[in-house]
C-alpha positions in Angstrom: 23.2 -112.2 17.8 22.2 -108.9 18.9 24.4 -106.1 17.3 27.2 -106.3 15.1 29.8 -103.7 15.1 33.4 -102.8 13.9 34.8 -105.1 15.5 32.6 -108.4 15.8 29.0 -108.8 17.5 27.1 -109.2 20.4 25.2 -111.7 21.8 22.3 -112.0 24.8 22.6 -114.5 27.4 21.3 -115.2 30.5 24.5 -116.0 33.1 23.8 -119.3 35.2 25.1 -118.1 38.3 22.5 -115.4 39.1 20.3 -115.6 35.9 21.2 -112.2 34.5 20.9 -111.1 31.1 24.1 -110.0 29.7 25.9 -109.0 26.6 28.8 -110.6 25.3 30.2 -109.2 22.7 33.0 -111.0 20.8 35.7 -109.6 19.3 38.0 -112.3 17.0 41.4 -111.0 17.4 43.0 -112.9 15.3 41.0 -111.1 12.6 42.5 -107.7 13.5 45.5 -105.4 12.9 48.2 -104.8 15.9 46.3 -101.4 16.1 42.9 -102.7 16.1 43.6 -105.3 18.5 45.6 -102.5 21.1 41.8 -100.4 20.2 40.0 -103.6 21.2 42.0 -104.2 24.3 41.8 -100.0 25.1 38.1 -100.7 25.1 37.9 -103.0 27.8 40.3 -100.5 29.8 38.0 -97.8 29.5 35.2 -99.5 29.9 36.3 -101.0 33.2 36.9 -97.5 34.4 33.3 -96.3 33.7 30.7 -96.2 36.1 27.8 -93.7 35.2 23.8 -94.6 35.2 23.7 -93.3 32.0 27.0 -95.5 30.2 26.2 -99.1 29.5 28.1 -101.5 32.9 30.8 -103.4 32.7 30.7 -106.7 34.2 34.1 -108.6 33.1 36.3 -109.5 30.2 38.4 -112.6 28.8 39.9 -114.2 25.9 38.8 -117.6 24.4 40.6 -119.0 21.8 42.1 -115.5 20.3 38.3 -114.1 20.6 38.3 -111.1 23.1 34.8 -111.4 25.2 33.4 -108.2 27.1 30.5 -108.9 28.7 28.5 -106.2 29.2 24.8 -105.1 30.9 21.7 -105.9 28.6 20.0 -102.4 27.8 16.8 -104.3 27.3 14.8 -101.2 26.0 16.8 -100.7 22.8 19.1 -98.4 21.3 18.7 -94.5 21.1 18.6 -94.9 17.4 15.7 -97.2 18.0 13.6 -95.2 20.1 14.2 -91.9 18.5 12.5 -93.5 15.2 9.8 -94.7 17.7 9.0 -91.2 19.9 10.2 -87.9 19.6 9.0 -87.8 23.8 11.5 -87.3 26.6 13.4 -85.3 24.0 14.3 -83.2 26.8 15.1 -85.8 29.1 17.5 -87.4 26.2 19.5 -84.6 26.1 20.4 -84.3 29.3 21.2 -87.8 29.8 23.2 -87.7 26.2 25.3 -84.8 27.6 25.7 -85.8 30.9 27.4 -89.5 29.5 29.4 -87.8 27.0 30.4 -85.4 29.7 31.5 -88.4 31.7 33.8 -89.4 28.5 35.2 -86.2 27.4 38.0 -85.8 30.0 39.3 -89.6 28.6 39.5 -88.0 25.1 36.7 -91.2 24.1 35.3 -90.4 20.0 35.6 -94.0 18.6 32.3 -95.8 19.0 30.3 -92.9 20.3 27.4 -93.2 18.2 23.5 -93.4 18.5 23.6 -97.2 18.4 25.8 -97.4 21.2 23.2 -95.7 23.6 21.0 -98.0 24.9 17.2 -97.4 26.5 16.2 -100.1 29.1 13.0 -100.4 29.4 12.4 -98.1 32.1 13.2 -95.3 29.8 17.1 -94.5 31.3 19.9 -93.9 29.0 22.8 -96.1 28.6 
């Protein structure tokens, strides 16, 4: 396990098919309200929508067993929490990525979730 969340938690894995790393975070609906579970399942919709260099990619979703599964791209560099804490460097460069993602997600009306652990750094120092 990864990252735990709201929801459930994530997990790293490396897919067979092509060897990527990937996230899958799991999401037990069975353990959820109706309106936790339609927020769950609005997720994924957004998400599948998204396509920015700086939002964390989408690569599929399904349900296993009344546990939703999103798999997602493996920010291997971190979260922004974590590298803020680590260097106060690129502070500039940050802010502009920061802005130009939540820029991206204003216009769908997205607050839930948008927090510094849900920025990720890969290693080549991009925002997620």
């Amino acid at each position: 396990m990864v990252g735990k969340g709201a929801f459930g938690h994530a997990v790293l894995y490396r897919r067979l098919e092509d060897g990527l790393y990937c996230i899958i975070k799991e999401i037990n609906m069975m353990e959820l309200t109706a309106q936790d579970r339609q927020l769950a399942l609005n997720e994924v919709k957004v998400l599948a929508t998204l396509d920015h260099p700086n939002i964390v990619g989408y690569h599929d979703s399904f349900e296993k067993d009344g546990v939703l599964m999103i798999e997602m791209e493996y920010a291997d560099g971190g979260n922004l929490q974590e590298f803020l804490a680590k260097t106060k460097k690129y502070v500039e460069f940050l802010y502009v990525s920061l802005e130009n993602a939540l820029q991206t997600l204003k216009p769908l009306k997205i607050t839930k979730g948008v927090k510094f652990l849900n920025f990720k750094i890969l290693n080549n120092g991009l925002l997620r």
